[in-house]
C-alpha positions in Angstrom: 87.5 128.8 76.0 90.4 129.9 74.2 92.3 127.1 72.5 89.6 124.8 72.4 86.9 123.6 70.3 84.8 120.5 69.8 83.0 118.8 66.5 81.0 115.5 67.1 81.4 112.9 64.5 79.8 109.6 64.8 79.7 108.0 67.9 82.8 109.8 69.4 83.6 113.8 70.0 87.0 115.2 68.7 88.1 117.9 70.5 91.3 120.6 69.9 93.1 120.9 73.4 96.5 122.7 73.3 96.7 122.7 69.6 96.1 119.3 69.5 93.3 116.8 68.3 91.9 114.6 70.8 89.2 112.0 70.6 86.7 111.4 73.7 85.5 107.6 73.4 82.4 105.9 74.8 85.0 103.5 76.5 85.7 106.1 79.2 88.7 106.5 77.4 90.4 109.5 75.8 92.5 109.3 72.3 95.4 111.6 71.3 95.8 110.5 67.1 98.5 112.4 66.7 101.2 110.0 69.3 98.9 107.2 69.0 98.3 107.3 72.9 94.8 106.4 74.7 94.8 107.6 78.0 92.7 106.5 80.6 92.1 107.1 84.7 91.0 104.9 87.6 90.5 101.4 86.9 90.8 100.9 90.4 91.1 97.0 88.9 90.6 94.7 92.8 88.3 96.9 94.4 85.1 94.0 93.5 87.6 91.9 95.2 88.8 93.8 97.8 84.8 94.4 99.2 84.4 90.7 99.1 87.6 90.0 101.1 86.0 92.6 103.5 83.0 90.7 103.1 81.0 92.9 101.6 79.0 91.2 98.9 79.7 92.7 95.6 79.2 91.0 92.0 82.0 89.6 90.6 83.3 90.2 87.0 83.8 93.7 87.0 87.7 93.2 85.6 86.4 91.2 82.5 83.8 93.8 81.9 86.4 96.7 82.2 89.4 95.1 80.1 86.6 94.1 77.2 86.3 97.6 77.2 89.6 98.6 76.9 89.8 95.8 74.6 87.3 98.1 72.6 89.3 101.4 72.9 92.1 99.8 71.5 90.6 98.5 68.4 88.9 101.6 67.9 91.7 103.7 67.8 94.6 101.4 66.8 96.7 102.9 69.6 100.5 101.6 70.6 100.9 103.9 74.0 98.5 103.5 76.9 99.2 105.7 79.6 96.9 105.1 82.7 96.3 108.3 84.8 96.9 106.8 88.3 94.9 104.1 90.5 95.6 101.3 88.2 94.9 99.2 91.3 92.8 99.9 94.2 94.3 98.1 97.6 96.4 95.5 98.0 93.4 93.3 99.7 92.1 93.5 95.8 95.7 92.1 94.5 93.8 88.4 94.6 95.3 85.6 92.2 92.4 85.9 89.8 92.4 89.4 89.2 96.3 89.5 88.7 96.0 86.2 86.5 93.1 88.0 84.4 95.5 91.2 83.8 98.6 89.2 82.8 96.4 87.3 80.4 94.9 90.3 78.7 98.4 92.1 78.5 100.0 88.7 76.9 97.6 89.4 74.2 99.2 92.8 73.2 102.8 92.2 73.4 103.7 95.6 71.4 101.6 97.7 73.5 103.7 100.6 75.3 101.8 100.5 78.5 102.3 103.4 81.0 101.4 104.4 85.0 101.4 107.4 86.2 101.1 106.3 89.8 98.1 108.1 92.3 97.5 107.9 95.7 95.7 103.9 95.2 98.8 102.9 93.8 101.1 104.1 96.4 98.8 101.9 99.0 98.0 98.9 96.8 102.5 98.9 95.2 103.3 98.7 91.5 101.8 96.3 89.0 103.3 92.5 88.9 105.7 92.7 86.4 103.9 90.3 84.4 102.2 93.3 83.2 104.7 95.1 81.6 104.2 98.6 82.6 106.2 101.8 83.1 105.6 103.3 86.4 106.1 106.9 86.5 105.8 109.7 89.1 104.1 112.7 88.3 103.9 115.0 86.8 105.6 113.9 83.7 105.8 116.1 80.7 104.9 115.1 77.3 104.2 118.7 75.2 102.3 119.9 74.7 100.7 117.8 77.8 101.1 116.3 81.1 100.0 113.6 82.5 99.1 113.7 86.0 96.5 112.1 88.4 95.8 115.1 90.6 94.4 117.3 88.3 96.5 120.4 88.8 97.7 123.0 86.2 101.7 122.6 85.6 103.2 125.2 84.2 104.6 122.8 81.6 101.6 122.1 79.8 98.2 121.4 80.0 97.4 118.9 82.5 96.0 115.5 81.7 94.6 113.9 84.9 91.9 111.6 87.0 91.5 111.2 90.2 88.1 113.0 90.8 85.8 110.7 89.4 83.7 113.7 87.7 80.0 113.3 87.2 76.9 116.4 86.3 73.6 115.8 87.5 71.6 116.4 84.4 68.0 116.8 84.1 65.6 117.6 87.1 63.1 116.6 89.5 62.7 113.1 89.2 64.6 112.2 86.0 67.5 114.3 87.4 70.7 111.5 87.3 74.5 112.0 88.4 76.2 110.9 84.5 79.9 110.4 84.3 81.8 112.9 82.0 85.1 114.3 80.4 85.6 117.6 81.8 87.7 119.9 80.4 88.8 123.9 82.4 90.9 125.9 80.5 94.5 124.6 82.1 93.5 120.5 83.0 91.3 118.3 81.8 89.8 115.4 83.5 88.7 112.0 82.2 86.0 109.9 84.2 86.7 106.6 86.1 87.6 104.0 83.6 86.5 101.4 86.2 82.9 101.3 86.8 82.3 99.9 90.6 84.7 103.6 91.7 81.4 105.8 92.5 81.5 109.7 91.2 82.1 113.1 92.3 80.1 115.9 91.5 81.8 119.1 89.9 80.4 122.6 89.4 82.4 124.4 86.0 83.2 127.2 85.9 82.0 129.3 83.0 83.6 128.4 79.9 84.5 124.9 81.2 83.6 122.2 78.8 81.5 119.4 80.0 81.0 115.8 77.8 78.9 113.1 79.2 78.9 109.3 79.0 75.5 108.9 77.2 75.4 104.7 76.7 77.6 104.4 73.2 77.7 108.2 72.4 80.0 111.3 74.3 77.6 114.6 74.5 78.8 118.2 74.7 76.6 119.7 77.6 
């Protein structure tokens, strides 16, 4: 893959993409040092909620378990941006007083984050974040070279495309012990990160010779 390379170092994976160094984090969360940014795609924060007010019974607590997480990412990386790659919210059934209270309270505790949306096709449905929140809701695609963030994951001719929206698991192993992981997935014009959220489900996808592949392996990102 021209243009790109990968070294692992400790628990995370650096990776060059367009000239630039990127970081792949445990967290579901991808790091770009050099504008301080941590991007990541499809919370889809209300859709525990949004089951339950369809009763469906779903465990509760899936919002404190995803912002402790991001909670992580941050303090990892020491990032000011975070630019969320669409589906911040997944309906507006899931937009319930406690998981819009437990948002505001975690973004009162970061009052110099720069927090960014780049809206997807959730948000359109579900409307823009209370503005409590404090976030910059953008369309896409929206140029930031040499990237772009986008949720479809399409290649722009303005950059290399940042993007979610797929969900993107590999099965690895076989027979029996064959599982669907989540992973970072990287073709040689956009790159796609998994579901931050955990209760979204996956997709499968089949690279392409000289794709990259990195999967969510507990606390570690592996180069497959």
């Amino acid at each position: 893959m021209i243009g790109l390379s990968a070294l692992l170092s400790e628990q995370n994976l650096h990776l060059k993409v367009a000239g630039q160094r990127l970081e792949l984090l445990p967290q579901r969360a991808l790091y770009w040092p050099g504008r301080e940014t941590l991007f990541i795609a499809d919370p889809h924060f209300g859709k525990a909620a949004a089951f339950r007010a369809g009763g469906i019974p779903v465990p509760g607590g899936t919002t404190g378990e995803n912002l402790a997480r991001l909670d992580a990412a941050l303090a990892t990386t020491g990032a000011t941006r975070l630019v969320c790659l669409g589906d911040l919210l997944h309906t507006r059934a899931g937009r319930v007083d406690q998981t819009l209270a437990e948002v505001a309270a975690w973004r009162a505790g970061y009052p110099d984050l720069e927090w960014f949306l780049v809206r997807g096709n959730h948000d359109r449905h579900a409307g823009d974040p209370p503005a409590s929140w404090r976030i910059v809701c953008i369309d896409e695609p929206f140029a930031d070279a040499p990237f772009v963030w986008r949720h479809l994951p399409e290649p722009d001719p303005d950059g290399y495309t940042l993007a979610g929206h797929r969900h993107p698991a590999v099965c690895v192993g076989s027979g029996p012990l064959a599982e669907t992981v989540s992973c970072f997935y990287f073709g040689e014009k956009v790159g796609i990160l998994p579901a931050f959220g955990e209760f979204t489900g996956n997709a499968l996808i089949h690279p392409e010779p000289g794709d990259r592949v990195f999967v969510l392996a507990g606390a570690e990102v592996i180069a497959i």
